[in-house]
C-alpha positions, 0 to 999 in steps of 0.5 A: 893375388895373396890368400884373401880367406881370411878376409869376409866373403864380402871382402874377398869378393871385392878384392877379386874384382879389384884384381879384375879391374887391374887385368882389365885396364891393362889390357886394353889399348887406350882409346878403343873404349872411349871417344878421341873426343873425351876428356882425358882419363889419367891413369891413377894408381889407386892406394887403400886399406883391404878391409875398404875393398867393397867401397872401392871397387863400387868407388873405381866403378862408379867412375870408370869415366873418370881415370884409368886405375892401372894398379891397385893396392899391394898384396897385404904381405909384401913378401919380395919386399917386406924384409928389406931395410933398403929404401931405396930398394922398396921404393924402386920395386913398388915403382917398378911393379905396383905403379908402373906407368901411372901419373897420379896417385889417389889414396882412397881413405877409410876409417883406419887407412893412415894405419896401414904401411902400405899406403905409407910406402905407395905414397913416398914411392909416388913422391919420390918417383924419378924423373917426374914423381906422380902427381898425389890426392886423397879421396874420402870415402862415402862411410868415412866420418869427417874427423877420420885421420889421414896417412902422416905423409899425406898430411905434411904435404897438404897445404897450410893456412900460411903455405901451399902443398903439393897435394890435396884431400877431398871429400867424396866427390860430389860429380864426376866433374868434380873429380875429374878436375881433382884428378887433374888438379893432382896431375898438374902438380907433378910439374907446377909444384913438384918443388913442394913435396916433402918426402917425411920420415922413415918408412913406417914398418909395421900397421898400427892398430886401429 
């Protein structure tokens, strides 16, 4: 994990819960923690913006039911990567190492997420998966304003008032039915609506201010 003192205490808590969550979903086998009888937990790549670590570890907690989280978020300096100008090649290793053999991507949206690249990289690397990309949602979060701006990316690939989209953005789920049928509605799309995705421009290469 990167050197997170920069970060407040609260912050830096957080994200070494996250980065236990991670450990601890991969080591355990499915299905030794649930019943066979349980609906299905997909296993959910999770994309977000450090400074929103607190929220989504309660969010990730509070839903443990719901999905598996099988990675969460790239380290902030992405020093194996950051200083290639190969797509392909960026695309490759975040699919390769951040993630691995998830099927749905569920960006976790705070005040200034659409502004860090990372998320933007997680997305097209989702999309762009071969051979079946990942299916892609993104969740609000409780102390996120309604008016808040989502990742571009994201945003050309939600549905129009004239056209449908491959992925779709809600508000915080109201129960955990709700967003386990989300979760699955976004799985679905990998093959009902893989023929909608629209990768975007280039990789955005620096965070914005925001």
């Amino acid at each position: 994990m990167k050197d997170i003192s920069s970060y407040s205490a609260s912050t830096q808590l957080a994200l070494k819960r996250l980065d236990a969550i991670t450990r601890i979903n991969e080591s355990v086998v499915e299905g030794q923690r649930k019943s066979a009888l349980s609906p299905v937990r997909h296993k959910v790549f999770v994309s977000y913006h450090a400074a929103d670590a607190v929220e989504v570890v309660n969010f990730i907690e509070k839903y443990d039911d719901v999905f598996i989280a099988r990675a969460i978020g790239m380290e902030e300096d992405g020093s194996d990567i950051i200083d290639s100008t190969n797509v392909d090649y960026i695309r490759r290793t975040i699919r390769e190492k951040y993630l691995r053999d998830s099927t749905v991507t569920m960006v976790l949206v705070g005040g200034c997420t659409w502004a860090r690249k990372f998320v933007d990289w997680e997305i097209y690397s989702s999309l762009r998966s071969n051979p079946t990309p990942n299916g892609l949602l993104a969740v609000q979060l409780p102390s996120t304003p309604l008016s808040t701006i989502a990742p571009s990316r994201l945003t050309i690939n939600r549905p129009k008032s004239d056209e449908d989209g491959y992925a779709e953005y809600y508000v915080t789920p109201t129960s955990v039915e709700a967003l386990r049928r989300e979760i699955q509605t976004a799985f679905d799309a990998r093959t009902t609506k893989s023929g909608l995705i629209k990768l975007g421009g280039n990789l955005r290469e620096r965070n914005s201010s925001c």
